[in-house]
C-alpha positions as semicolon CSV with decimal commas, in nm:
position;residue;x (nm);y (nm);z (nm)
1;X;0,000;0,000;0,000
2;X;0,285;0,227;0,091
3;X;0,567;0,116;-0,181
4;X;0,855;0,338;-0,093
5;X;0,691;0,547;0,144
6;X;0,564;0,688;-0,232
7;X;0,171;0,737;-0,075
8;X;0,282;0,940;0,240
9;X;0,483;1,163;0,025
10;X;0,180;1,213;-0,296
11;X;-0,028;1,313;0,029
12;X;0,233;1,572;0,134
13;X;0,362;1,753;-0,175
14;X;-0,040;1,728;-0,286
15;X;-0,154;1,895;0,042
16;X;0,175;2,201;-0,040
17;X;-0,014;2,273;-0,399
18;X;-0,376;2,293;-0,208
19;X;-0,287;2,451;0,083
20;X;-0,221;2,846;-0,071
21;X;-0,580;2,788;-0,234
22;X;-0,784;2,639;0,081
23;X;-0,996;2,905;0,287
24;X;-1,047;2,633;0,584
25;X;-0,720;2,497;0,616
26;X;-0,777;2,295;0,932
27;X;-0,801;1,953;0,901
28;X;-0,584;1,960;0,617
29;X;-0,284;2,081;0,783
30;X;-0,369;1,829;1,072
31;X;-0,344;1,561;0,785
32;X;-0,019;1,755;0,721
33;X;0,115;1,677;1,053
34;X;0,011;1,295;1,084
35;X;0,155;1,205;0,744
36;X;0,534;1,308;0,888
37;X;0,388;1,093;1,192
38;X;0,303;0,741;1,236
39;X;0,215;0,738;1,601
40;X;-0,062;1,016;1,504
41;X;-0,236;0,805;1,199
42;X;-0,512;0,589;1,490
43;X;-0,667;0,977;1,524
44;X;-0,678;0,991;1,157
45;X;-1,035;0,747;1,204
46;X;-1,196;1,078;1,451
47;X;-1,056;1,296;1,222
48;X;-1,235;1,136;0,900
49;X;-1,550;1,202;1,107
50;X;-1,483;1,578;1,172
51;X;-1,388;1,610;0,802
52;X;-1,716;1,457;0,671
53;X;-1,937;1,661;0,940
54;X;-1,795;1,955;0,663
55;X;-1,817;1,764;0,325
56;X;-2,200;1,744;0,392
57;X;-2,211;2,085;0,487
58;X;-2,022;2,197;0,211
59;X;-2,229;2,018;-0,056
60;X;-2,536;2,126;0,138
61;X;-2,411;2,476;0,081
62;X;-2,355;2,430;-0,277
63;X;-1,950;2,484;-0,206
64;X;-1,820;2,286;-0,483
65;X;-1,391;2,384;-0,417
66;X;-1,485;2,315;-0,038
67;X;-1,672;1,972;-0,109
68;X;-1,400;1,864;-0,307
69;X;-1,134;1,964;-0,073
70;X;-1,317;1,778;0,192
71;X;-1,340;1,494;-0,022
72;X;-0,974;1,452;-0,090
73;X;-0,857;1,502;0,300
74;X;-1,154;1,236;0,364
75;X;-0,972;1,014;0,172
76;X;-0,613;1,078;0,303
77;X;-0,729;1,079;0,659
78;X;-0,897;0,732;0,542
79;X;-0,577;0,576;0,425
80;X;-0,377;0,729;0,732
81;X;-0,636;0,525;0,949
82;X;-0,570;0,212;0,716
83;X;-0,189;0,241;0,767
84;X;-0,217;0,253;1,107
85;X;-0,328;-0,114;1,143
86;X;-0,599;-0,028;1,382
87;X;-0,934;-0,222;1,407
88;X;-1,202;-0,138;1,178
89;X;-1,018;0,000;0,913
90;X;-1,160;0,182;0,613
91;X;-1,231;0,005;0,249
92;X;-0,882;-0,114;0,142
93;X;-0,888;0,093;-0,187
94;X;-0,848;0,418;0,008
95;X;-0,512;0,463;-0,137
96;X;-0,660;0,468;-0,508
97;X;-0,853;0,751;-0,419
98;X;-0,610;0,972;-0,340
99;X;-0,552;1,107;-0,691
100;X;-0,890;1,107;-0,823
101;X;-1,011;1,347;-0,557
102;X;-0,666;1,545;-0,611
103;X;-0,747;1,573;-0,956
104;X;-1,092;1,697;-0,865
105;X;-0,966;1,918;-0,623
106;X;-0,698;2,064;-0,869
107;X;-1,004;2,107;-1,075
108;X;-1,226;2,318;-0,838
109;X;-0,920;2,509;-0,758
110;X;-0,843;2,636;-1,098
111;X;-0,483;2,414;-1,105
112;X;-0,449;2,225;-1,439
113;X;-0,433;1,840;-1,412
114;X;-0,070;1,877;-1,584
115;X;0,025;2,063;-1,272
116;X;-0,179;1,795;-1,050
117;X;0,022;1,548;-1,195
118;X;0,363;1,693;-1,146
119;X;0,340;1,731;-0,789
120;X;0,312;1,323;-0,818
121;X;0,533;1,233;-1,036
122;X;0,774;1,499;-1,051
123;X;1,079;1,495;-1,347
124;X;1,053;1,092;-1,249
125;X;1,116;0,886;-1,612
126;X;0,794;0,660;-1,709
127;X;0,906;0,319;-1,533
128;X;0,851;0,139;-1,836
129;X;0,994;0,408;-2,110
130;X;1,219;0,083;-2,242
131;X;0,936;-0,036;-2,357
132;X;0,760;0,180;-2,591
C-alpha cells in the first residue's frame, strides 16, 4: 500500500499545492502533521469524522472547491487510518482515491491536471519508457 513510502509523500507535496488555495485549512494541515507521523495516523479514524461533518455541509451549501477539498482530506485521513493497522479499518482501496479526488480538487481550484500530476510524479522517467 505504501511502496517506498511513495503514498505518504503524494499526500504531502499534494496537500503544499492545495494549501495556498484552501480558505479552511484545518483539518488539512492536521493531515499535514500525521503524514510526517506514524504514532498520530489511529486519530486519523476521529478525524475522517470531523472532516465529513464539513463535506455534507459543504455540498449542502452548494460549495463545490470546499466539497471537493473535503473529499480529498476524507480520503487521506482514510488511508492514514488504514496504515495505522488499527481495528475497523476503512475500504482497502483508500489509497486509489487519493488522486482522483486530487485531480478533482486541482479542478475546483483552478490548477491544471498537468500541474496535478507533477506534484506526483515529478521529473521521475515513465518506469517502463524501455518499452515503448
Amino acid at each position: 500500500m505504501n511502496y517506498g513510502s511513495r503514498i505518504l509523500d503524494d499526500i504531502w507535496c499534494l496537500i503544499e499545492l492545495f494549501e495556498p488555495h484552501c480558505e479552511d485549512r484545518s483539518s488539512l494541515t492536521q493531515i499535514k502533521h500525521m503524514v510526517r507521523d506514524s504514532t498520530t495516523w489511529p486519530k486519523a479514524h476521529a478525524l475522517f469524522h470531523e472532516i465529513r461533518k464539513k463535506t455534507l455541509a459543504a455540498e449542502e451549501a452548494g460549495s463545490r472547491a470546499k466539497a471537493c477539498q473535503y473529499l480529498f482530506e476524507e480520503i487521506c485521513a482514510k488511508t492514514l487510518y488504514n496504515m495505522s493497522r488499527s481495528s475497523a479499518p476503512f475500504d482497502p482501496d483508500s489509497p486509489y482515491w487519493v488522486l482522483p479526488n486530487a485531480l478533482y480538487l486541482s479542478r475546483a481550484m483552478g490548477i491544471t491536471d498537468a500541474e496535478c500530476i507533477r506534484v506526483i510524479i515529478g521529473d521521475r522517467a515513465f518506469p517502463y519508457s524501455h518499452l515503448e
